[in-house]
C-alpha positions as CSV (number, residue, x, y, z in Angstrom):
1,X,-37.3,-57.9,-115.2
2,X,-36.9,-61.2,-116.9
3,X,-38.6,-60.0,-120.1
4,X,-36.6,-56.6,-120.0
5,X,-33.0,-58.9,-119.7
6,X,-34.0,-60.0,-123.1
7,X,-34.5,-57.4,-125.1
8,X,-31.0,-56.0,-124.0
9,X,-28.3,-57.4,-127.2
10,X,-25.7,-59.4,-125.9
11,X,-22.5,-58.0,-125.5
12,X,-20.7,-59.2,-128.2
13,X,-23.9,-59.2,-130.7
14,X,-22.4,-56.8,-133.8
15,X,-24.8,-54.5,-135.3
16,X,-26.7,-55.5,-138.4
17,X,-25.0,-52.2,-140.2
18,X,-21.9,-52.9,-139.5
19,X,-20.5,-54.4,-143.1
20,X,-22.5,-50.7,-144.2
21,X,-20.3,-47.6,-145.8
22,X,-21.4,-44.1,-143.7
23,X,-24.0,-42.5,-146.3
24,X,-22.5,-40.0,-148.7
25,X,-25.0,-37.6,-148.7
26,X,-27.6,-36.2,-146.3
27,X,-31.2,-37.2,-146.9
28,X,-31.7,-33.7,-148.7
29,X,-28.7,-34.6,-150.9
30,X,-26.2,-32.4,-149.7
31,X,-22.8,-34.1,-148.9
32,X,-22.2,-35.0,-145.1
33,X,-20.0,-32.6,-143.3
34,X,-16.8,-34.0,-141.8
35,X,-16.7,-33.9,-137.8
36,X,-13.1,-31.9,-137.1
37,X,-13.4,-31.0,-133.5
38,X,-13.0,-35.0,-132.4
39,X,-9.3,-35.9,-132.4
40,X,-9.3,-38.4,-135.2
41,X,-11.3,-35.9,-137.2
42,X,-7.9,-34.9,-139.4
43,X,-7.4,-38.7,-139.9
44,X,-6.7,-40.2,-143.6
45,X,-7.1,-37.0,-145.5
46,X,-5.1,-36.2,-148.9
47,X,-5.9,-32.7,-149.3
48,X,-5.3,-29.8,-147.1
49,X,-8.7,-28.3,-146.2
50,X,-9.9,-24.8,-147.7
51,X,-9.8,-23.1,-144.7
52,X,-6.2,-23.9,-143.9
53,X,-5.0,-22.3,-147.7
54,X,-3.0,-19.3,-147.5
55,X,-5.0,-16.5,-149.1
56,X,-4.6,-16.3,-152.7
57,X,-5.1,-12.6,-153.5
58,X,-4.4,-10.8,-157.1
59,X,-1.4,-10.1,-158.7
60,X,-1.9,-6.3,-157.8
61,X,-2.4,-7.4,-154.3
62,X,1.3,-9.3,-154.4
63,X,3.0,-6.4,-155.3
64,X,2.0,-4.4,-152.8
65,X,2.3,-6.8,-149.7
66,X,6.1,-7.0,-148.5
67,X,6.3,-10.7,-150.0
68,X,5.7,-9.6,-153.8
69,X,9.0,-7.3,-153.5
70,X,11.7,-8.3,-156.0
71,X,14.4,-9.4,-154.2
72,X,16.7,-8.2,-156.6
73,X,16.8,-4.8,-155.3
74,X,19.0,-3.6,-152.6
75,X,16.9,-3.6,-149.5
76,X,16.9,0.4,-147.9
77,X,18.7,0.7,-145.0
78,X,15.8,2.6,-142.7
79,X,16.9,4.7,-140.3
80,X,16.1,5.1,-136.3
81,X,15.9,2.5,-133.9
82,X,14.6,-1.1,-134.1
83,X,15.3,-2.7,-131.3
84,X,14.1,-0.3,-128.8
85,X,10.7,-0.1,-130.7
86,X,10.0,-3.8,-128.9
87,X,10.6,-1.7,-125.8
88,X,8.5,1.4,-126.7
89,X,7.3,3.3,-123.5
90,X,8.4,7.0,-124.0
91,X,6.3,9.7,-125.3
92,X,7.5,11.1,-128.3
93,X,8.5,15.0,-128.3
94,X,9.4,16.3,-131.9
95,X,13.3,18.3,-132.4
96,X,11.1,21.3,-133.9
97,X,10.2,21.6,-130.3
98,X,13.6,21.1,-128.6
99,X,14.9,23.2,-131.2
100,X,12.5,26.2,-129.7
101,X,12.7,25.4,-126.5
102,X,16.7,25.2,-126.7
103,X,16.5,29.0,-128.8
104,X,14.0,30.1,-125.8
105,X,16.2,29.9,-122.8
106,X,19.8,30.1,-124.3
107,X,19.4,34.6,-123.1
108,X,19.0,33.4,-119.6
109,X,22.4,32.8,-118.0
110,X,21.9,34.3,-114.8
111,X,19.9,34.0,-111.7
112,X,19.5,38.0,-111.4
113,X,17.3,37.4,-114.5
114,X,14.4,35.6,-112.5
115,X,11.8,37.9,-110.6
116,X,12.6,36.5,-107.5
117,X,12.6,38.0,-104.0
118,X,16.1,39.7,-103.0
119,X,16.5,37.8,-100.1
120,X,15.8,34.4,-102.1
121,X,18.6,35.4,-105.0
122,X,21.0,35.8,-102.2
123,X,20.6,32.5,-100.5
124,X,20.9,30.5,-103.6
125,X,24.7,30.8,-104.1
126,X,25.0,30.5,-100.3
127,X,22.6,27.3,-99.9
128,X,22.7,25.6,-103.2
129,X,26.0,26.1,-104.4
130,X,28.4,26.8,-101.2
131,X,32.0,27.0,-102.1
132,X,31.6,28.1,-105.7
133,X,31.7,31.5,-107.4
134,X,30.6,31.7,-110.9
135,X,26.2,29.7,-110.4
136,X,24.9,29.8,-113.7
137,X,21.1,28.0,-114.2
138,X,20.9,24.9,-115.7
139,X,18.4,24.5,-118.9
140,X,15.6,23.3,-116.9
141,X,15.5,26.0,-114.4
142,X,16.0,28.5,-117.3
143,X,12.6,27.2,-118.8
144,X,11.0,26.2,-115.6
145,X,11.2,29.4,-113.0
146,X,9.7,32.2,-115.9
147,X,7.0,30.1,-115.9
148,X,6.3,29.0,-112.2
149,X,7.1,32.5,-111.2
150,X,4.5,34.2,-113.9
151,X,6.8,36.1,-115.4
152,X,7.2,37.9,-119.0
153,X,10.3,36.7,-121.2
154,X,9.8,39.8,-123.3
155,X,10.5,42.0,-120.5
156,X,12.0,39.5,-117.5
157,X,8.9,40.9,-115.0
158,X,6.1,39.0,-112.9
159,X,2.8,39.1,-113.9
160,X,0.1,40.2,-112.1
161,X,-1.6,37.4,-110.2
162,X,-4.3,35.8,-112.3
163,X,-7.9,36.9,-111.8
164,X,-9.5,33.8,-111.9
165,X,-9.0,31.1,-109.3
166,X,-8.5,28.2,-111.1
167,X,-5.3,26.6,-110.3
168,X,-2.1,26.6,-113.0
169,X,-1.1,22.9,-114.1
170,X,2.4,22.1,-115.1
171,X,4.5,19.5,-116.1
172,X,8.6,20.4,-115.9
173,X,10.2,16.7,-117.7
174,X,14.3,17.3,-117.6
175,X,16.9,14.7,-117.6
176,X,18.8,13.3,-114.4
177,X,20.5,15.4,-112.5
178,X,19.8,18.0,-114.2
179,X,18.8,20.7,-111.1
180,X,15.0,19.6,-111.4
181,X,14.7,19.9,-107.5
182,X,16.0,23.4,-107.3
183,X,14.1,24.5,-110.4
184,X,10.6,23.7,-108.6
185,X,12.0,24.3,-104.9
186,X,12.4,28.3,-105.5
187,X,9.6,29.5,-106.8
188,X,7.6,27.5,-103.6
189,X,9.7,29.3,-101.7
190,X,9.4,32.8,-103.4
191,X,5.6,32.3,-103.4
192,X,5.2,31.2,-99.6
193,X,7.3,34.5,-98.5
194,X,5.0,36.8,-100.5
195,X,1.7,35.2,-99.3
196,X,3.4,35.9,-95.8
197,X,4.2,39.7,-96.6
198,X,0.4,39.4,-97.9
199,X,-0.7,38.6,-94.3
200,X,1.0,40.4,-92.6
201,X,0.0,43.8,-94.6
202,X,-3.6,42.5,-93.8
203,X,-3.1,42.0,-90.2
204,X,-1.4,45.0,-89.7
205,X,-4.2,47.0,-90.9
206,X,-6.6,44.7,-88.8
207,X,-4.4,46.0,-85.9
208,X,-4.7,49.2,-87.2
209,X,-8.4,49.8,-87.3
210,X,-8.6,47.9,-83.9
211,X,-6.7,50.0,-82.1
212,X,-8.3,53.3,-84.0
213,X,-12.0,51.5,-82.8
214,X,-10.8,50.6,-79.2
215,X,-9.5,54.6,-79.3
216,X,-12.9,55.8,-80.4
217,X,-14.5,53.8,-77.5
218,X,-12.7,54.9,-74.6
219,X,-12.9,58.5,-75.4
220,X,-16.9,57.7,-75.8
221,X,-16.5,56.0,-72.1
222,X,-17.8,52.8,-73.1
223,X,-16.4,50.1,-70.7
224,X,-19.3,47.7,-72.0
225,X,-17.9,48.1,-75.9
226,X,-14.0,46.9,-75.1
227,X,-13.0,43.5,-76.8
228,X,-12.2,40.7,-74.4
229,X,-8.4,39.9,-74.4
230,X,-7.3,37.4,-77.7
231,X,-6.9,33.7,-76.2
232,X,-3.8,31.7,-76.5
233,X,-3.6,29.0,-78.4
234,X,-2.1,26.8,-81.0
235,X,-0.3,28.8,-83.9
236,X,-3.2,29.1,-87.0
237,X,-1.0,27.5,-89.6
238,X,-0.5,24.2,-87.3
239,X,-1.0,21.3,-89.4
240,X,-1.7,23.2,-92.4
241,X,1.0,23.9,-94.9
242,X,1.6,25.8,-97.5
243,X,3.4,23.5,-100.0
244,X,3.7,20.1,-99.8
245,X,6.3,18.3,-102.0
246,X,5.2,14.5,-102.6
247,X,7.8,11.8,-103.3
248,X,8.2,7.9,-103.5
249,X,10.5,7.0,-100.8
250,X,11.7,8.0,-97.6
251,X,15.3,8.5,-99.1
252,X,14.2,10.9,-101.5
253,X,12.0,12.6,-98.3
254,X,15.5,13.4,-96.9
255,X,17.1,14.5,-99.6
256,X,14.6,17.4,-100.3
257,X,14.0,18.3,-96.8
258,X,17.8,18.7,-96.4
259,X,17.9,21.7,-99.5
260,X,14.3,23.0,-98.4
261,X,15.5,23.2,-94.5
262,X,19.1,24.5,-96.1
263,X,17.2,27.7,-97.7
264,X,15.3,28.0,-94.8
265,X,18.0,29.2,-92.5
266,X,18.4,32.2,-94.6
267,X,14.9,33.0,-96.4
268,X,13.0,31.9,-92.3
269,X,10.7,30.0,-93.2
270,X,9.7,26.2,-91.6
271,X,9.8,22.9,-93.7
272,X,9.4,19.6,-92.3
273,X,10.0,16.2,-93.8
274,X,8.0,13.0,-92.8
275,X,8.1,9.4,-94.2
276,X,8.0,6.0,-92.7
277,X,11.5,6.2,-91.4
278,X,10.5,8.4,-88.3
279,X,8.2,7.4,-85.4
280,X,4.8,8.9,-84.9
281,X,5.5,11.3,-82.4
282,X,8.2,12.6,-84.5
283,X,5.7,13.1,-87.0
284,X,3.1,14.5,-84.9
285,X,5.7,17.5,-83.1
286,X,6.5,18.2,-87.0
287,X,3.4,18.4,-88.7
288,X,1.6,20.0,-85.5
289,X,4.3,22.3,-84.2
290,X,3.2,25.1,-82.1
291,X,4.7,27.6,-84.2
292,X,3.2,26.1,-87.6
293,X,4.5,25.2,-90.9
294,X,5.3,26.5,-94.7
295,X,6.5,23.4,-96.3
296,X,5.8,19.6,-96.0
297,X,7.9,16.7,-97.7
298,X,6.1,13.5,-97.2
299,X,5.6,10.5,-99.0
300,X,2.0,9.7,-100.6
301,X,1.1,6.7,-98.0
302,X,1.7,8.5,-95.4
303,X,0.0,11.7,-96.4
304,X,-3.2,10.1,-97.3
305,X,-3.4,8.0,-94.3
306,X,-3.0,11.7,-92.1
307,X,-5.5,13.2,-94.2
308,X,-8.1,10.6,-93.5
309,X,-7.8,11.2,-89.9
310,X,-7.2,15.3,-90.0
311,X,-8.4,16.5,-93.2
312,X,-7.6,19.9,-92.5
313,X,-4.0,18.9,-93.7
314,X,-5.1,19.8,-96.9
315,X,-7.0,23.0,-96.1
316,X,-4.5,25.4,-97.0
317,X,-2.1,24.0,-99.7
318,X,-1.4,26.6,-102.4
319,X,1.3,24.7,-103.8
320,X,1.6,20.8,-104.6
321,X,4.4,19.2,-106.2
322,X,4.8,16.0,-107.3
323,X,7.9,14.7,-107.8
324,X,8.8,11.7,-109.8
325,X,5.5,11.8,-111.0
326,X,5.9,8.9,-113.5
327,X,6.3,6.9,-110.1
328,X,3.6,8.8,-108.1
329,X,1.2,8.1,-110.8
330,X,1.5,4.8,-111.5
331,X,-0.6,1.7,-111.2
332,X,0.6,1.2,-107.4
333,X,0.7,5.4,-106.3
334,X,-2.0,6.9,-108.6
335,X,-5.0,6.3,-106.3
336,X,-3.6,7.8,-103.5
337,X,-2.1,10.6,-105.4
338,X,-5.1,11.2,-106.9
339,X,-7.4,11.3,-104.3
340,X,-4.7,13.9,-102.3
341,X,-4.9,16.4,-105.4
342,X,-8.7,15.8,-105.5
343,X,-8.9,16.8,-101.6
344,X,-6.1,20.1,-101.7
345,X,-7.6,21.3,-105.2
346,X,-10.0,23.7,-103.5
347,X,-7.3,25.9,-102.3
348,X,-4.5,25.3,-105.0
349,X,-2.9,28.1,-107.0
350,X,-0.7,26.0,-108.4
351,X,0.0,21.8,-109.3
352,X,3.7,21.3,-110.6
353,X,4.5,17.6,-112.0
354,X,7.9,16.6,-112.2
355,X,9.9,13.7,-113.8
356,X,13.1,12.8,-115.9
357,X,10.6,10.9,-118.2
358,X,7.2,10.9,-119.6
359,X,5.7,7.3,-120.2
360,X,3.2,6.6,-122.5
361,X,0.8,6.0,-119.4
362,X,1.5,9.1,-117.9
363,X,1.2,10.7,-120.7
364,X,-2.0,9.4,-121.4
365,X,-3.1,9.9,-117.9
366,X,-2.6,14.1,-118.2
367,X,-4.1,14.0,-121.3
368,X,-7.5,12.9,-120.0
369,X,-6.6,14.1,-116.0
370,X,-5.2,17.7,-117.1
371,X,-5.8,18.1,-120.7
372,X,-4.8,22.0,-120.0
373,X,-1.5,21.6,-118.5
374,X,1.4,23.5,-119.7
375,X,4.5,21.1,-120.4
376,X,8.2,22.7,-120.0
377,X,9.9,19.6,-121.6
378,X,14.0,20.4,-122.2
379,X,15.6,19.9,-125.6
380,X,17.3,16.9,-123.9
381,X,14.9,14.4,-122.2
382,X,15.1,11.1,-122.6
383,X,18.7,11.7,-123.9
384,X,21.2,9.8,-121.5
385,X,24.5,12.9,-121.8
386,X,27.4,12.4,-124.1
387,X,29.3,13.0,-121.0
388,X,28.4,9.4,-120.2
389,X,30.2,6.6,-121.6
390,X,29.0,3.7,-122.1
391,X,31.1,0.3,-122.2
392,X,30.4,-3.5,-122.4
393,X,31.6,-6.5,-120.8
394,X,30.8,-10.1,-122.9
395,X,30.4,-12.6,-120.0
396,X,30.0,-15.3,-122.5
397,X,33.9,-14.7,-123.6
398,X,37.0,-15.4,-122.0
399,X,37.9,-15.4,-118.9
400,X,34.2,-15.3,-117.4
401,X,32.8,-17.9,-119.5
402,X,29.4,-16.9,-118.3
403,X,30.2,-16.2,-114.1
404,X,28.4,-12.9,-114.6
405,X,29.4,-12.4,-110.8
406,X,33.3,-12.6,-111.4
407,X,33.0,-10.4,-114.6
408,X,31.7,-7.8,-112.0
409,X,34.5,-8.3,-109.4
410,X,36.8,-8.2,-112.3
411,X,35.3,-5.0,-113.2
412,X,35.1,-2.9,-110.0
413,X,39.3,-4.3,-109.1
414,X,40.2,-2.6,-112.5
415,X,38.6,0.6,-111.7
416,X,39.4,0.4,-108.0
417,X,43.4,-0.1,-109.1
418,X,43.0,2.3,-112.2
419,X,45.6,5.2,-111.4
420,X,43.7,7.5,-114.1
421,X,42.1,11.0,-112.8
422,X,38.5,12.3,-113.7
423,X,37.6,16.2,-114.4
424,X,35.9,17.8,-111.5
425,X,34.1,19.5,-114.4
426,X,32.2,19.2,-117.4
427,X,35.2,20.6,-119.7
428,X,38.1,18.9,-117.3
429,X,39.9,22.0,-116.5
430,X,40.0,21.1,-112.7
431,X,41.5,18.0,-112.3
432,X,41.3,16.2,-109.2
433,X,42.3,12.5,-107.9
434,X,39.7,10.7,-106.5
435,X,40.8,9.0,-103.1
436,X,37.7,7.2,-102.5
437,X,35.8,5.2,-105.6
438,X,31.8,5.2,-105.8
439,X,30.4,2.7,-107.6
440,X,26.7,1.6,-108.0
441,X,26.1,-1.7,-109.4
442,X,22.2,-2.4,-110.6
443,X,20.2,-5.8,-110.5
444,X,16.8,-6.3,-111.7
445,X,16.2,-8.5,-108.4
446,X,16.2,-7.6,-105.0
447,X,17.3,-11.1,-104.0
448,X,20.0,-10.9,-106.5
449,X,21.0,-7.6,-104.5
450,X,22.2,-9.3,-101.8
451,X,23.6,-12.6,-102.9
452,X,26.4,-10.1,-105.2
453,X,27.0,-7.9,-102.6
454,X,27.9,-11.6,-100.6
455,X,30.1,-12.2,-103.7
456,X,32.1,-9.2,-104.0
457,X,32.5,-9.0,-100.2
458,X,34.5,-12.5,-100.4
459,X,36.2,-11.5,-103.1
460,X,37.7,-8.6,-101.0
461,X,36.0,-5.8,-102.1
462,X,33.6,-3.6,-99.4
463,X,30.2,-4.1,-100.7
464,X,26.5,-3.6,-99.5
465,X,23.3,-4.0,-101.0
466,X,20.2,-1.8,-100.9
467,X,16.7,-2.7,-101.6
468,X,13.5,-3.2,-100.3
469,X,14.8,-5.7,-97.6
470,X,17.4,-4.1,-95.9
471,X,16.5,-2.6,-92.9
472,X,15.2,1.2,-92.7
473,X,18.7,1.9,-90.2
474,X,20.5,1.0,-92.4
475,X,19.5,2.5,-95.2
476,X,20.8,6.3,-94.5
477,X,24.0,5.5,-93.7
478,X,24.3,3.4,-96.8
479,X,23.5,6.3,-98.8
480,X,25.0,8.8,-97.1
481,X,28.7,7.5,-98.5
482,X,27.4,8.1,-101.8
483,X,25.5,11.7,-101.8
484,X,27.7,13.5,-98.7
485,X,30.9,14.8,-98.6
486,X,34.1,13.2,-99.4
487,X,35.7,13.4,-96.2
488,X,32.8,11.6,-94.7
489,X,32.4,9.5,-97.7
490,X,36.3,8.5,-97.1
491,X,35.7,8.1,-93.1
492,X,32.7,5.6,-93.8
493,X,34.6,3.6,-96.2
494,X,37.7,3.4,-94.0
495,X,35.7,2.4,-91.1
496,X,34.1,-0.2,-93.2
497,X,37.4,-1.3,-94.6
498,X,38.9,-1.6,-91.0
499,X,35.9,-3.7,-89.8
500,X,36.3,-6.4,-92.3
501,X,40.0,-7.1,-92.0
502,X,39.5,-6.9,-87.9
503,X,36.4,-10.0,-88.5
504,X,38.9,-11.8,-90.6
505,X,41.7,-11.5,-88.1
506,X,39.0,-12.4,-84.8
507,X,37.7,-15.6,-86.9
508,X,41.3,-17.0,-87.4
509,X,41.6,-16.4,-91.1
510,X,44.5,-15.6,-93.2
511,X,44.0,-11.7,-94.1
512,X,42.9,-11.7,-97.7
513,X,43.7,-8.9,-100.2
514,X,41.1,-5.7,-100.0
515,X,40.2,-3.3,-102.5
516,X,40.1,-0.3,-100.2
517,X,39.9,3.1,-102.0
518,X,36.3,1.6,-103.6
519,X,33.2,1.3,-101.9
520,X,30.2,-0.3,-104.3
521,X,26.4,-0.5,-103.6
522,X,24.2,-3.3,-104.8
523,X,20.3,-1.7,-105.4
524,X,17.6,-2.3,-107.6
525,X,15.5,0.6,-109.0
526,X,15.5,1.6,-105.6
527,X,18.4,3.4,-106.1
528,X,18.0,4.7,-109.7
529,X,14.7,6.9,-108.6
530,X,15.6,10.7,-107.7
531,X,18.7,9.9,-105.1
532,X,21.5,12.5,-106.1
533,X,24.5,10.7,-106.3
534,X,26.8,13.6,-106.5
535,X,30.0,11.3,-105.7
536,X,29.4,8.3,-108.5
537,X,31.1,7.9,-111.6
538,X,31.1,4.3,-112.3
539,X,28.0,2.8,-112.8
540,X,27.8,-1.0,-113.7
541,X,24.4,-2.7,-115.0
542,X,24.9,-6.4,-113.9
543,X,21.0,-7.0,-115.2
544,X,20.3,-5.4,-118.8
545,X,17.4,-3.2,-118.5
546,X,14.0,-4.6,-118.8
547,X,12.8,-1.1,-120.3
548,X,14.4,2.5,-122.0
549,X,13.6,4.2,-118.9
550,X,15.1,1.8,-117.0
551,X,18.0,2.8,-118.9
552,X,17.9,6.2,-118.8
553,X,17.6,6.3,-114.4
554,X,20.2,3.7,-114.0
555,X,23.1,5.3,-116.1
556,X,21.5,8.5,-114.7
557,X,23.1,8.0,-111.4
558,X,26.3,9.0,-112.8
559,X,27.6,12.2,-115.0
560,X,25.5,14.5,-112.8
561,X,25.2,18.1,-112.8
562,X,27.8,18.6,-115.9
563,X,30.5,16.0,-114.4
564,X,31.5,12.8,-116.1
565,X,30.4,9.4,-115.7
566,X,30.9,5.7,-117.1
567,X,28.7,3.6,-117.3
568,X,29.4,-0.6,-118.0
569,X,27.0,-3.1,-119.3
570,X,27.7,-7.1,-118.2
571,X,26.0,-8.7,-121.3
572,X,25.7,-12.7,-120.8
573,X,23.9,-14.9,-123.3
574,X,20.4,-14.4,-123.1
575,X,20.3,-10.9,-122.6
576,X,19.4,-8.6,-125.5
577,X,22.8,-7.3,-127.4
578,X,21.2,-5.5,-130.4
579,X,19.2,-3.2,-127.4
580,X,22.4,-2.3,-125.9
581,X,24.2,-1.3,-129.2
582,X,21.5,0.8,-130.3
583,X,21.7,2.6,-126.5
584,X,25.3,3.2,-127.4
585,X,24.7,4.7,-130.8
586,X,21.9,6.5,-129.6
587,X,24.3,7.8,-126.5
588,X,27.1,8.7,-129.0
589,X,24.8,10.9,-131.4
590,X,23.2,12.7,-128.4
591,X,19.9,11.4,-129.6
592,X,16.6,10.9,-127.6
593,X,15.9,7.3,-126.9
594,X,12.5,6.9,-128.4
């Protein structure tokens, strides 16, 4: 150890190379490469290293790259959108097509024209429309029901059933409230009534040649031969529909269910919603009634987890719609939408996809999924209506000075105390007053859902917010004020109105000023997805969009079915003002926002 100990240098012993310059060159004479990943690597250089340089490239090369322009020319102004490219998540759809599509249908102005069962033509004015004369058919169910119903626009009849049993694919993409619902919900019904007049032409010639057999045997006096007496059981359509209609959320389950159960009281037939919002014997009495079922409105989670456990659920579907299908086939829904067409494909005739816009993903997806499928696109998707105006608040200015949440109390007072009347129509000849103001306000948060509706509540105004969180009670009745009938729209918001002044006068406060002809909901996208908002025609975006189709649901809630609506935009400082303008020009021209 002693001997080791002094071979070791001493601490502060310097090396003999020290006062030595690093060599220059290598020992095979090449010059010694520079270490640059160490952090003093860059240290006490005077040129800027090769491989930093910008690329010199030719003259010719300059000129044709954007920087060799001459500046002196008058830069071209292009034409389109430029903000909305950042944004870029529709499919494109050339105007040659609309232009077609648009010539097409424009013969079709009556529901008389559409091969259709007599006893469905009469229920639609009755069940669809009740209270008006004059129904025409809206653009999308011009192009949609000749197609879903096989028929020829040469001569206005149905085909003959197709030979071959593989199933027809469509895709019907229309913009908001545009009568989507209706357009898909008829010729379902039409088809499940003539596979029932089908069945029972077969089994009344079953009966038939029984009873001519059981006649042949008892005048041959065999007692042996006689058939035993049919057992009683379960109906053979329990738990097996027809058509099943497949949509995101619960709220959308009940708003179907209520137009399929409304035709069903004329056209007999049985349609039964379930979702999440009923218990499971509810659910099981539906599905498994004694006396069967035709139609099935259900949400995909559910559905799946049924089929699991009984997969003859899926045994008999003939028809499977999917609606909202840019929702339903998404990252979160697709597996389980998937795998529910995957199990019902054996027996479908016919798979109809519908949404108010096509994404780039879904798109994509029916391009490798369904590369046959027949798309009935309208000439104006992904165009929010002209009948929708559009108008913007700067929070930034005077008198907000960035309270984004005042700016929207300031708004809904003015259009609760505005004296002006709307049309009742798209061209305004029937004017009507409206007692009770419907107003949606949109948030990109669901916890910023419920700390505005807090806000405008205090400030007087009756307020409740919808998303995710609020309770599954609650949420009917929330909605119901905003897509039922004006009497009972007016009832709820009085009620609502007297229950706030009546807590204010119990907790010993000084009655505050209300805002009572207006009733507001606070949602998230919740709201913006398929809900029919027949009674809305302001709609306020407190959030900017993060997306175009963002854009096109949430202003979609308003100006449905040919009425008008207004639509106002709280833009604060870091939201994105050029996206907004070009919506508004884009809105104004009546162009598609792609």
């Amino acid at each position: 150890m002693a001997q080791l100990q002094k071979r070791k240098p001493a601490r502060m012993e310097l090396s003999p190379r020290v006062a030595q310059a690093p060599p220059r060159t290598t020992p095979s004479g090449g010059p010694v490469k520079r270490r640059t990943a160490s952090p003093f690597g860059a240290m006490n250089r005077t040129k800027v290293p090769a491989r930093l340089e910008p690329n010199k490239g030719s003259e010719a090369e300059a000129r044709r790259s954007p920087r060799g322009k001459d500046k002196t020319k008058p830069k071209e102004k292009r034409e389109g959108f430029h903000a909305l490219k950042m944004q870029r998540a529709l499919a494109p759809i050339g105007y040659g097509h609309r232009s077609a599509v648009k010539s097409k249908i424009q013969h079709l102005d009556s529901f008389e024209q559409f091969p259709l069962l007599d006893l469905v033509k009469e229920s639609i004015a009755s069940q669809a429309f009740p209270g008006l004369e004059d129904v025409a058919p809206t653009p999308v169910q011009r192009l949609a029901l000749p197609a879903l119903l096989g028929a020829d626009h040469k001569d206005g009849r149905a085909k003959s059933p197709p030979v071959s049993s593989q199933m027809e694919q469509f895709l019907l993409a229309a913009e908001t409230g545009s009568g989507k619902t209706l357009a898909y919900l008829l010729p379902v019904i039409d088809a499940i009534k003539r596979a029932e007049m089908m069945e029972a032409n077969a089994e009344a010639q079953e009966k038939a040649q029984k009873k001519a057999t059981e006649e042949l045997r008892k005048n041959e006096s065999d007692i042996f031969g006689l058939e035993p007496p049919p057992m009683i059981g379960p109906h053979p359509t329990a738990g097996r529909p027809r058509a099943i209609i497949l949509v995101p959320t619960a709220e959308l389950v009940d708003q179907v269910a209520s137009l399929a159960k409304a035709f069903s009281h004329t056209v007999k037939y049985r349609a039964a919603p379930i979702s999440a919002a009923y218990t499971g014997k509810v659910i099981r009495n539906r599905l498994f009634s004694p006396g069967g079922i035709d139609m099935l409105v259900s949400t995909p989670h559910l559905l799946a987890s049924i089929a699991e456990s009984e997969p003859n659920v899926l045994s008999r579907v003939s028809h499977l719609v999917i609606d909202e299908a840019d929702s339903l086939l998404d990252r979160s829904f697709s597996p389980l939408t998937s795998a529910i067409i995957d199990k019902s494909t054996p027996s479908l005739r016919q798979l109809i996809m519908c949404s108010a816009t096509i994404p780039r993903s879904l798109d994509s997806y029916l391009r490798k999924r369904f590369p046959d499928i027949k798309r009935l696109v309208t000439p104006n998707l992904h165009a929010i209506p002209r009948r929708v105006q559009l108008g913007v608040v700067e929070v930034e200015k005077d008198p907000y000075r960035g309270n984004k949440d005042l700016a929207c109390a300031e708004t809904i007072w003015t259009i609760g105390k505005s004296a002006e009347e709307h049309g009742g129509s798209e061209d305004g000849s029937a004017k009507e007053k409206a007692d009770t103001k419907h107003i949606i306000v949109f948030v990109n948060e669901r916890e910023k859902a419920a700390e505005v509706a807090q806000y405008l509540a205090s400030k007087g105004i009756d307020a409740e917010a919808l998303s995710r969180d609020t309770a599954s009670l609650r949420q009917s009745p929330t909605l119901a004020a905003f897509t039922g009938t004006a009497h009972e729209s007016n009832a709820a918001s009085s009620a609502t109105s007297a229950t706030i002044v009546a807590d204010r006068t119990l907790r010993g406060a000084p009655p505050r000023r209300t805002l009572p002809n207006t009733k507001v909901l606070v949602t998230t996208d919740l709201g913006s997805r398929g809900i029919d908002t027949l009674a809305v025609r302001h709609v306020i975006l407190y959030d900017v969009p993060h997306t175009t189709i963002d854009f096109i649901h949430r202003l979609g809630r308003t100006g449905r079915m040919g009425r008008r609506g207004r639509g106002i935009v709280l833009v604060g400082k870091n939201d994105r003002k050029d996206i907004v303008k070009e919506v508004r020009e884009g809105m104004f021209k009546g162009q598609a926002l792609i």
